[in-house]
Each structure stands twice: as structure tokens, then as C-alpha cells.
C-alpha positions in Angstrom: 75.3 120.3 125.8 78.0 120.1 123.4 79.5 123.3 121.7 79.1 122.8 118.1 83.1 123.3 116.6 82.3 125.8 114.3 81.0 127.9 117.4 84.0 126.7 119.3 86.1 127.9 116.1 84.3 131.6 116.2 85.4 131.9 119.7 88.8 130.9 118.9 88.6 133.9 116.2 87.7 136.6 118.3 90.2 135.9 121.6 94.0 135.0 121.6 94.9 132.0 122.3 97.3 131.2 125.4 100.4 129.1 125.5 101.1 126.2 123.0 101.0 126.4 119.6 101.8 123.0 119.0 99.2 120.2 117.9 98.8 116.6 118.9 100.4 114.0 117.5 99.5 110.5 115.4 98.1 108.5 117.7 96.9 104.7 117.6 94.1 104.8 115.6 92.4 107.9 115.4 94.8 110.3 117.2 97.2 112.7 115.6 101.3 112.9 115.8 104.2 115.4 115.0 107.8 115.6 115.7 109.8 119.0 114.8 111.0 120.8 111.7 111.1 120.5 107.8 111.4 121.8 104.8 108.1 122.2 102.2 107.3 120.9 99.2 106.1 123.0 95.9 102.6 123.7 95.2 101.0 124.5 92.2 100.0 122.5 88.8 102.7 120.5 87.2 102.6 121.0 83.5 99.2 122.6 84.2 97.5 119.7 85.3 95.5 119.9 89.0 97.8 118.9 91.9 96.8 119.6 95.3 99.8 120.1 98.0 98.7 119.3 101.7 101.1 119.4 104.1 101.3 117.0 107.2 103.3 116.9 110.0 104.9 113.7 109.3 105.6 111.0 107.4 103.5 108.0 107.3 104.1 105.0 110.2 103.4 102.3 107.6 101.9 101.9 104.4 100.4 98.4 104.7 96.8 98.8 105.6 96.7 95.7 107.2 99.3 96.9 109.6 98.3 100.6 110.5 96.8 101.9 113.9 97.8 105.4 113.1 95.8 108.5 111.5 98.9 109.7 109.8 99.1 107.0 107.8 95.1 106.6 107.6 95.0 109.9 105.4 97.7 108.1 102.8 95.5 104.6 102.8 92.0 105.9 102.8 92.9 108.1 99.5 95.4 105.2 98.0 92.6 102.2 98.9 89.2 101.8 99.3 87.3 98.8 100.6 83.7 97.3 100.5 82.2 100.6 101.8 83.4 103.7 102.6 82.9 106.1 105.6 82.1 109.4 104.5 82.0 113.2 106.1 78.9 113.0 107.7 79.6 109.5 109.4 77.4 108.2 107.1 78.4 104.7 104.7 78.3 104.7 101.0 79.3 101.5 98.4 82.5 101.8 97.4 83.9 98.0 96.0 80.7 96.2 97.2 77.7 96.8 94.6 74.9 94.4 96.5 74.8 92.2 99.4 72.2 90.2 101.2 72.0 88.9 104.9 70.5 85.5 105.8 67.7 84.8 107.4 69.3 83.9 110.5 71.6 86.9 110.1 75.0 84.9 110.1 75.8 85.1 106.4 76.5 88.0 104.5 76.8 87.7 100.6 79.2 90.5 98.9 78.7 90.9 95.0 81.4 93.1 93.8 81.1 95.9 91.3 81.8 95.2 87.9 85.4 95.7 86.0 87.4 96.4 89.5 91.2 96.6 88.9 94.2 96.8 90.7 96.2 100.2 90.3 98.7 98.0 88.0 95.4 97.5 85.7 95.4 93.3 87.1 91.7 92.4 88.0 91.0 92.9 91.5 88.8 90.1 92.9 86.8 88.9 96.2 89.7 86.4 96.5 91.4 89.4 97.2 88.8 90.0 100.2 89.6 86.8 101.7 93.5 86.5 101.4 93.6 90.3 103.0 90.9 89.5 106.0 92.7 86.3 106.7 96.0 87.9 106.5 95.3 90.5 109.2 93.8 87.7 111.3 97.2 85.6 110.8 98.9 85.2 114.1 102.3 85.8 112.4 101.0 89.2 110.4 100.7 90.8 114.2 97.8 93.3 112.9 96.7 95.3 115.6 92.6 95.2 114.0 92.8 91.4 114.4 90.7 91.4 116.9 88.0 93.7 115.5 87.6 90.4 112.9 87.2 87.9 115.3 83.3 88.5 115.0 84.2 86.3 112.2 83.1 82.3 112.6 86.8 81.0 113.9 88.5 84.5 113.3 89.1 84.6 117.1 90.6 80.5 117.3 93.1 81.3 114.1 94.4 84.4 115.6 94.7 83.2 118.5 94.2 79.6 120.0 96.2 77.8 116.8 93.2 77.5 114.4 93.0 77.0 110.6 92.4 79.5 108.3 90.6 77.1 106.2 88.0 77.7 109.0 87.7 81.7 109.0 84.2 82.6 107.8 85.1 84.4 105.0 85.2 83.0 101.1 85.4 84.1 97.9 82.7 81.9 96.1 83.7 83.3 92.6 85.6 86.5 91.6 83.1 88.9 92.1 81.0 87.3 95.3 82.1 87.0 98.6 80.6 85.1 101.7 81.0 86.4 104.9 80.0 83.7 108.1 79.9 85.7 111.9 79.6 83.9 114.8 76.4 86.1 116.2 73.1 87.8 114.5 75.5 91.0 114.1 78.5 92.6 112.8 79.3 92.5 116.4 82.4 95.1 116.3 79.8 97.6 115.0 76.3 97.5 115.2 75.1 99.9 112.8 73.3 100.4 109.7 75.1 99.7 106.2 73.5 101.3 103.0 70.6 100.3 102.4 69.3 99.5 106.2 70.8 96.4 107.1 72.8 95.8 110.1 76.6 95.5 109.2 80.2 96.6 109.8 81.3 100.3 109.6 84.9 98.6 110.4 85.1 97.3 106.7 85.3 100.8 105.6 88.6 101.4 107.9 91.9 101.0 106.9 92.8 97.7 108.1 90.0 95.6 106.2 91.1 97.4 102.6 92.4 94.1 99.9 95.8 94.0 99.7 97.3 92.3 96.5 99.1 88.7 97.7 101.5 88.4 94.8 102.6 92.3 95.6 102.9 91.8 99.2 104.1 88.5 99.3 106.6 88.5 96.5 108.5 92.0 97.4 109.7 93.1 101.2 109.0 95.8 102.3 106.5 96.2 99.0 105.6 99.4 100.5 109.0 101.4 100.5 108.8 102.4 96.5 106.2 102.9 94.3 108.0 100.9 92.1 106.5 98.3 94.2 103.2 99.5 95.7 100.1 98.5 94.1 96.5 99.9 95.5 93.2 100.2 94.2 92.1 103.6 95.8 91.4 106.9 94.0 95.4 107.9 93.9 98.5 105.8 93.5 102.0 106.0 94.5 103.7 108.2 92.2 107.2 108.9 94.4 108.9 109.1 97.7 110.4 112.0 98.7 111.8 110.2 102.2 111.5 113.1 105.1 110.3 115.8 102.4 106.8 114.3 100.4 105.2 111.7 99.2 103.3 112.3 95.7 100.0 110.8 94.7 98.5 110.6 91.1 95.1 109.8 89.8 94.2 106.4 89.6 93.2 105.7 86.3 92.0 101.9 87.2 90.1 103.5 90.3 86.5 102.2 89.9 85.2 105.7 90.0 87.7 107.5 88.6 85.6 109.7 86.2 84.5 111.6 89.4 88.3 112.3 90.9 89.2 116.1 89.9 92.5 116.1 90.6 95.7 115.2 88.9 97.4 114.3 91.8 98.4 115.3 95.5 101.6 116.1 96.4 101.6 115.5 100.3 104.9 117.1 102.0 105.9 116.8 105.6 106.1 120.2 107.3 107.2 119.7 110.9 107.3 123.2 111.9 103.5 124.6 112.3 105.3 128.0 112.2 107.3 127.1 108.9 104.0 125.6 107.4 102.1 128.9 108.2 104.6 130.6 106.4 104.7 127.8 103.2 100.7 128.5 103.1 100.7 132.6 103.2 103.5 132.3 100.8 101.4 129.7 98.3 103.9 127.2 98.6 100.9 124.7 100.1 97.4 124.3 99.1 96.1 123.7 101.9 97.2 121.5 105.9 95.3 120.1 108.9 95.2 119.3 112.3 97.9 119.7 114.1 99.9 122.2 112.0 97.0 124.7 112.4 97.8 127.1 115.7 96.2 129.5 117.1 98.0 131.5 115.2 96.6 130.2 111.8 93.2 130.7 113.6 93.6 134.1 114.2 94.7 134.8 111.0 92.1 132.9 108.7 89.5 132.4 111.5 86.8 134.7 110.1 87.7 133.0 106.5 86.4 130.8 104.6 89.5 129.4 104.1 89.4 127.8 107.7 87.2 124.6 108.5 86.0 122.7 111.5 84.9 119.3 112.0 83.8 117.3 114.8 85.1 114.1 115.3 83.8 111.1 117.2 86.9 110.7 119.5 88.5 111.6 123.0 92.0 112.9 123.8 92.8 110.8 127.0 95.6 109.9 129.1 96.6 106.2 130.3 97.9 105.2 134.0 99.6 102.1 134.0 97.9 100.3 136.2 100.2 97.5 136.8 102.6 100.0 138.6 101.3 99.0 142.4 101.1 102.8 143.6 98.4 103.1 140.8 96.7 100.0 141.2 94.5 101.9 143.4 91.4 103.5 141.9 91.3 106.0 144.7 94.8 107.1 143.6 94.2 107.5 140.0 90.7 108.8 140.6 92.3 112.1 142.3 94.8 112.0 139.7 91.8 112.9 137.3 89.8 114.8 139.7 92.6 117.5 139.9 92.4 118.6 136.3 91.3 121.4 135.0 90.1 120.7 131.6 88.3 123.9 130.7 91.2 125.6 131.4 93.6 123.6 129.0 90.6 123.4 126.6 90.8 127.3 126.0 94.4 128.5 126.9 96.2 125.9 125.1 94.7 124.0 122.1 93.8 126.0 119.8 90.8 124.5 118.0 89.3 124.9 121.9 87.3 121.3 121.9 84.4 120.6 124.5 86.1 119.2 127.7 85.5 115.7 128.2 83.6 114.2 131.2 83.3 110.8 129.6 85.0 109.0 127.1 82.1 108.2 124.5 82.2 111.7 122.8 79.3 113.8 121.4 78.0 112.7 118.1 77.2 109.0 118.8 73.7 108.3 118.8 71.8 106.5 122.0 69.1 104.3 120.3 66.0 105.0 121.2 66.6 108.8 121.9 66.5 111.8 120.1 69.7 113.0 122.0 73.1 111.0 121.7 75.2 109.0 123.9 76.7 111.8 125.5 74.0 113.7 126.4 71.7 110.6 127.9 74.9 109.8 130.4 75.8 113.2 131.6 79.2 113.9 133.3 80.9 111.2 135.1 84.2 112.9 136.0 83.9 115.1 139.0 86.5 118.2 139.2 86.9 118.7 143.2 90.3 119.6 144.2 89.2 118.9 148.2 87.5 115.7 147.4 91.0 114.5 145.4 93.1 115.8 148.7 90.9 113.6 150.7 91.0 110.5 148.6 94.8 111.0 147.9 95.2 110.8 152.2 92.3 107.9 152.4 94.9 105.9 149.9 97.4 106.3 152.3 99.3 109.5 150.5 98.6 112.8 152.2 100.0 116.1 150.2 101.5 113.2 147.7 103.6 112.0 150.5 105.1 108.5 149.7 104.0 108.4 145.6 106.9 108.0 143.7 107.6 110.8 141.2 105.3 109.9 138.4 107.2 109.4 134.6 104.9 111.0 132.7 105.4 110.5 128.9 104.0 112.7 125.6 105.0 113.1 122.0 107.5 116.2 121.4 105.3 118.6 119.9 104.9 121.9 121.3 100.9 121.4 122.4 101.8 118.2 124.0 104.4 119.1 126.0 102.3 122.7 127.4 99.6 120.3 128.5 102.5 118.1 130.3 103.1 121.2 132.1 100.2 122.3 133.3 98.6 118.6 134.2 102.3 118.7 135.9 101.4 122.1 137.8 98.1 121.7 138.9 99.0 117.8 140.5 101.7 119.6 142.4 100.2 122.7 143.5 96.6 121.1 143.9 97.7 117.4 145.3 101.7 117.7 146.6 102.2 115.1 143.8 105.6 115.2 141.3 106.0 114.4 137.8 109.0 114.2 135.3 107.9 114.8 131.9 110.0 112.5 129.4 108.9 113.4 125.6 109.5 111.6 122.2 110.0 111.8 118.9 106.6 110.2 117.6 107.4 106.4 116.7 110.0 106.2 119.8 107.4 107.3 121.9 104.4 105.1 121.0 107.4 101.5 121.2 107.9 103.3 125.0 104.2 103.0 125.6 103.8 99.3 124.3 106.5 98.5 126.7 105.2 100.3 129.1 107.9 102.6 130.1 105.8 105.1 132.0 103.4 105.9 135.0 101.1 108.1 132.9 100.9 108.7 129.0 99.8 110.8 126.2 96.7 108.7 124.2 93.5 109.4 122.3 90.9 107.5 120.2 89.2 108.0 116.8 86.0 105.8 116.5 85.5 104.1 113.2 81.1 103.9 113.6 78.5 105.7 115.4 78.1 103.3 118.2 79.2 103.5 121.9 81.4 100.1 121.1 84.0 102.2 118.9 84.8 103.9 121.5 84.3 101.6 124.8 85.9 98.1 123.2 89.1 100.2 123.3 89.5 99.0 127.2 88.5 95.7 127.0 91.5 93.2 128.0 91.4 91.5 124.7 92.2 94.5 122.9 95.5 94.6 121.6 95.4 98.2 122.0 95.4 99.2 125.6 97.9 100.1 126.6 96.7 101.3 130.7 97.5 97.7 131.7 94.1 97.9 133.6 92.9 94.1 135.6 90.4 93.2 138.3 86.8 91.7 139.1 85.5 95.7 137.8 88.0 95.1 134.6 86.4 91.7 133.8 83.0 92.5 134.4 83.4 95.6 132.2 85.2 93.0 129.3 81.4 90.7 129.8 79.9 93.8 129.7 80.7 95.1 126.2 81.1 91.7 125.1 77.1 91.1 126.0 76.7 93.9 124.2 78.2 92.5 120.9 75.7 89.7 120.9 72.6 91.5 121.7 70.0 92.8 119.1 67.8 94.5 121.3 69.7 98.3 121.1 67.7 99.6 123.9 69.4 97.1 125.9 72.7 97.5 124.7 72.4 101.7 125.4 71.9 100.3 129.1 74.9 98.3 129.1 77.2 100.6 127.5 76.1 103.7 129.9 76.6 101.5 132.6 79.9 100.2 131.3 81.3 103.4 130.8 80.4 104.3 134.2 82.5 101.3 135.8 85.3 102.8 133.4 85.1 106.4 134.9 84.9 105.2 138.2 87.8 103.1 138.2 89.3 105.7 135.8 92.4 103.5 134.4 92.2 106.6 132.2 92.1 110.1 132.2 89.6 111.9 129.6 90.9 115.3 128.7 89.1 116.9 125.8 86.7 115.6 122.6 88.7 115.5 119.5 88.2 117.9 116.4 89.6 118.5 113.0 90.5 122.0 111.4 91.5 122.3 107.7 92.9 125.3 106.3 92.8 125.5 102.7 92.8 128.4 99.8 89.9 129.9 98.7 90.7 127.9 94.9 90.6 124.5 96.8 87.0 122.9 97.0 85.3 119.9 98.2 88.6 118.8 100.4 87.0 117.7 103.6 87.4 115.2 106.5 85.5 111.6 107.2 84.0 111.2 110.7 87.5 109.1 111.4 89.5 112.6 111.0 90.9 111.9 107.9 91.5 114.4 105.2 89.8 113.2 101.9 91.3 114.0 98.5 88.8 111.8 95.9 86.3 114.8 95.6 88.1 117.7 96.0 89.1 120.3 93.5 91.4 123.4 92.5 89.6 126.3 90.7 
């Protein structure tokens, strides 16, 4: 059974943490990032109005939602735009743009009707045309999105990103300005499978960052729009008030945000602290409201762990390592398999990070629900990754490698922060002591690191996930050959029948069915383990005892639209 994280948390309180004090980095998609060092910002009302300041560890990747695969930048989009829905803390979706929709009777066509009086944050009417210029812009072949292909549920979505179709064909339309029509090419929302507000079956993924509008005149008529706020034009509960490049980027109320009566603050300054050390300091010395993630340590922990001022949430995402599996010396299951085998994750779980997540046995994480059970996903499928130093010697020697002899030395690539770089060591340690088997660690500043994985300069790498719905797909499509995220380069009969696998699973209505499939998919992905599941993800926030009602979405990301300072 899963330890609950704010049991994990009291743990953490009440022992001292080993080794790293470092935290994980930003990630594709859900994960988290870091480099080193900064400087941070001011805190405290300006001209007494109600500014929060929340550090990070660094700046934003992009700005563009249609472009972003990162949580860094997720926490500046999800408070700067919102889309139809949104996801909230408990994993649960509420309306956010959309006001009503309705669903066919065949369950192809989805009817949007917008709420009433939205605006731009320029105060220019914001309109479903809006809808379908941004969805068909991060299907456009030349816009490279790396969502595109959670839209390809969309009738001819999948032939105009990528087989030379029309947009004019895309199943999505803005009838008038408030209403828009939505065509898929099954009975489902096949990315997500889950229940919208309300009870229908729809698309958590139009509450993620990559399906918010985007305004065509602002994106099309200035590049890079996002680089001033001069330029940038969202429709979210903050705007873009400044740039602060390498220091902080500040955020004001949005007074054309369509619930802007029920935002609090004045604004958010957010500054980029590098240095977890230096951003402890900034906090006990009031110079920050409040931070996250992976500028809390263990020593913040032991400091403010029997506090209120410390917070845990669970999140529905793994930390995981890739094997590049086009490398012949891992094309072998048996190889990478022992690889995985000689890990022990309970011991990195509790010496080094400090929010000490459950160790991960599985990729689906806790939290997901299996249809048709009272227990989740999780629980129904049980372990699949066996720890057995022996078993890992003997199938190390069966692949024709005894004590390591003949591997290469692996190139084994992380981000630079501190945590990163002590779990490097000791997944370095225990291969060589446990196996015979040598690795080089290489590390990165953040952005270099994740253009060295795309080009897949590396024998193992530093990865994790984020789900964006309470479904097994979140989490399993990430492996699926079509996915323009996955990076472990992993091929085969088991590869393809996994790809029909979750792809069956996209078209089928009956869930008990689909819970079948997944747990059987996901054991054809454990056992030819082109990855390497470390730990579950969580979230911490510290934040002062005057700051209320800050608190994280399922996705990981920090929330500013109902939070408050006393």
C-alpha cells in the first residue's frame, strides 16, 4: 500500500536526512528542473497592495503554451491562461472558459458554449475562433508542438500533423464566437477517458497547458511575442507585468480575467533562486513568501516539518530513468532488466530525497483509479520490478556479460542539481559493486541537458512523468512509438504490440476492459523495462504562516488564482 505524503513528510520531520540536498529538475512534462545559484527577489506588498513572491529554481523554458513540455513553465501558463476546463488540487475538473457543452448521440461531436463577456488580457474579446486557430496551430506540422499528438483524437488531427492533410479538415470549428464544435474520430476523448463536470466522458488534456487559446494576431504578428510583456497577451488570472531576465518574472491581476472578482492577490512576483541553500536563507529572512519542489531540502524539512508552514502533495507521476535502446549492448531486455533489478530504491527513497516518495515498482503511480474497484491502479497490479542482486548477476552472464565484462562503460546523463547528481552516484555504486558494471556520469545545465537527450547523446538518462488525468493512459501512452516524447528509443514485436495495446484501449468504452489492457500493458513495459522506475513523484510547498489557499493541481503545479496574504 502506498504511504500517504503527509505520513512520508512526518517521517522526514523526525529523522535526518542523508546525502543530497538538491531537488530534481524540470522535466518534459510533469517533471521538475534546476541549475545552480542566484540572487532573490523582494517580497512584501508594493505600495500596500497583496503580492505574493514564490521563488523557483529557474526561469521558464518557454512561454508559448502551445510549445511547453516543461513544469517550470507550466506553473507561469497555468496562472497566466486558462482553457475550457481546469484541473484542480484534488484531480478533479471544474469550468473554467467553457460554460455548457453537449455530446452527440453517437458520442463524436462535442458542442462548447463559451461563457459570456470573455476577454483577452489586452481587454480584445476572446472567442471560440480563438479555440480553433490555437488547437490547429499545435497540430500544424511546422509549429513542432510536442502535445500534437495528444490531438490527433481529433477527426484528421492525426493526417494534418502528420501525413500532409488540411487543416480545413481538423474536427474542430468555431460555429459562432461563443460555440465551438469539436468532431473525434472514436466514441471518446481517446487521450483521456475520464469524466468532465458534469458526468460526461471528455478530455482532462484540454485543461493542460498546451490546449490553452493563444491570440493569432499576438503570436503571429510579433516574434518571439513571448520575450516582453510589452508583447504578451493571455487570458488567465495574472498577466505579464515585467521580465526580470535571470532574476524574476512579475505577474499582476488580471482585470479582464473572467473570474477576476475571486483572485486575492495583487500580483506575484516569481524570482529564480538557484541555490536551495540561498533560497532557505531568502525565506527565514522574509525576503520570499513562500517556494516549492525542488528548492525545499531536507534541510527546510527539518526546520519547518512539524509546521504548518510546510505542505505535501501527492502527484500522479513517476521519476524514471530511460536506456537508449537503440545502443546494441542495450537492445537486450535481459541486459537492461538487471540494470533495474540492481537498484535499491528504498534506500535512495529515504537517504537522499528529501520529501522521501514511495519507491516505485511500476510506472502507473498511486492515485489513479482502476474502474471497477474500489482500490486504484496501483494497488490491483502489484509490483512488477523485482530487486534480486543474484538474479541480475545471472541474467547479466545469460546475456553474455559476466561481472559486466564486455559492456562498454555506460554514459549516464542527469541535470546539475545537487539531488540528481547523488542519485547518479549511488545508481553508479551499486551497478559496480552489485553487477561489475561502469558508468561515467555527464551532468547538464537544464536546457543543454534535455537537447542531449532528444539527440540521444547517452546510454542511460535522468526522466520523469506528470500525468495530466486520472487514467492509466496519462501515464502508459508516454512509451508508445508515436509519442513524440520518448525519448528510450524502445522498437520490437513487444514494442508494437504494446503501441496496439494502448491504442485499443483509446477506442474502447467498456473500462473494465480497458483496466485489463493497461495492467497487461504495463506489464510488457516492465518486463522489457526500456525504462527504469525509481520513485512516485510528490510536491512540497513551504509557505508563511500569512499565505493562504496557495496549493498545487494534481499536475504539480503551484496555483496562485485562490491564494491569499493575511
Amino acid at each position: 500500500m502506498k504511504k500517504k505524503l503527509s505520513l512520508l513528510l512526518c517521517a522526514a520531520l523526525t529523522a535526518t536526512t542523508l546525502a543530497g540536498c538538491g531537488q530534481a529538475q524540470s522535466s518534459p512534462a510533469g517533471t521538475d528542473a534546476g541549475t545552480e545559484a542566484s540572487a532573490a527577489g523582494t517580497a512584501g506588498s508594493k505600495e500596500g497592495e497583496k503580492i505574493l513572491t514564490y521563488a523557483v529554481m529557474e526561469e521558464p523554458e518557454t512561454l508559448d503554451p502551445t510549445l511547453n513540455n516543461y513544469s517550470t513553465s507550466s506553473t507561469f501558463l497555468q496562472n497566466m491562461f486558462c482553457g475550457l476546463f481546469q484541473l484542480e488540487a484534488d484531480g478533479s475538473l471544474s469550468n473554467a472558459m467553457c460554460d455548457t457543452y453537449e455530446v452527440s448521440e453517437d458520442g463524436l461531436t462535442y458542442t462548447f458554449t463559451l461563457k459570456d463577456g470573455l476577454k483577452w488580457s489586452d481587454g480584445s474579446d476572446l472567442t471560440a475562433g480563438d479555440f480553433e486557430y490555437s488547437w490547429k496551430r499545435v497540430l500544424n506540422p511546422d509549429t513542432a508542438s510536442p502535445a500534437a499528438w495528444e490531438l490527433h483524437y481529433l477527426k484528421g488531427g492525426e493526417e494534418y500533423n502528420t501525413q500532409g492533410g488540411s487543416a480545413q479538415d481538423v474536427g474542430v470549428k468555431a460555429v459562432d464566437d461563443k460555440t465551438l464544435e469539436v468532431i473525434v474520430n472514436c466514441d471518446f476523448f481517446d487521450a483521456d477517458l475520464i469524466l468532465l463536470p458534469g458526468g460526461m466522458p471528455g478530455a482532462a488534456t484540454l485543461a493542460s497547458s498546451n490546449f490553452f487559446p493563444v491570440k493569432q494576431e499576438v503570436v503571429e504578428g510579433q516574434d518571439p511575442w513571448t520575450k516582453s510583456a510589452d508583447t504578451y497577451v493571455c487570458n488567465g488570472a495574472f498577466t505579464l507585468e515585467k521580465i526580470n531576465p535571470q532574476s524574476s518574472y512579475v505577474l499582476k491581476k488580471n482585470p479582464n480575467y473572467y473570474d477576476a472578482g475571486s483572485v486575492k492577490l495583487d500580483g506575484v512576483e516569481i524570482v529564480i533562486i538557484q541555490s536551495p541553500e540561498s533560497a532557505l536563507s531568502a525565506y527565514n529572512a522574509g525576503e520570499i513568501d513562500a517556494m516549492g519542489d525542488n528548492l525545499v531540502t531536507s534541510q527546510a524539512i527539518d526546520q519547518y516539518g512539524n509546521t504548518e508552514e510546510l505542505k505535501g502533495y501527492d502527484k500522479i507521476g513517476t521519476r524514471y530513468y530511460d536506456f537508449n535502446c537503440s545502443k546494441e549492448y542495450l537492445s537486450n531486455p535481459d541486459v537492461r532488466r538487471a540494470l533495474a533489478m540492481a537498484i535499491d530504491r528504498r534506500t535512495i527513497c529515504e537517504s537522499i530525497v528529501p520529501s522521501k516518495p514511495e519507491p516505485a515498482y511500476g510506472f502507473v503511480p498511486y492515485g489513479i483509479p482502476y474502474e471497477g474497484s474500489s482500490e486504484d491502479f496501483r494497488t490491483v497490479s502489484g509490483d512488477l520490478i523485482q530487486e534480486d542482486v543474484e538474479a541480475a548477476k545471472k541474467l547479466l552472464a545469460d546475456a553474455g556479460y559476466p561481472n559486466g565484462e564486455g559492456l562498454p562503460v555506460l554514459t549516464f546523463i542527469v541535470t546539475n542539481t545537487k539531488e540528481n547528481k547523488d542519485i547518479a552516484q549511488v545508481i553508479q555504486s551499486m551497478w559496480k559493486d552489485n553487477l561489475g558494471v561502469q558508468a561515467d556520469i555527464v551532468t547538464f545545465e537544464s536546457k543543454v541537458y534535455w537537447d542531449e537527450q532528444k539527440a540521444g547523446n547517452f546510454d542511460v538518462c535522468f526522466d520523469g512523468w506528470t500525468g495530466d488525468y486520472l487514467d492509466p493512459d496519462t501515464n502508459l501512452n508516454c512509451f508508445t512509438q508515436a509519442r513524440a516524447y520518448n525519448q528510450n528509443r524502445w522498437s520490437g514485436d513487444n514494442a508494437m504490440k504494446y503501441d496496439s495495446m494502448i491504442e485499443e484501449c483509446r477506442n474502447l468504452a467498456d473500462n473494465s476492459k480497458r483496466m485489463e489492457i493497461f495492467k497487461e500493458a504495463e506489464a510488457i513495459l516492465m518486463d522489457e523495462m526500456p525504462i527504469i522506475p525509481l520513485y512516485y513523484l510528490n510536491a512540497i510547498v513551504l509557505a508563511k504562516p500569512d499565505v493562504t489557499g496557495l496549493v498545487k493541481n494534481a499536475d504539480g503545479h503551484t496555483l496562485f488564482r485562490n491564494a491569499d496574504k493575511l
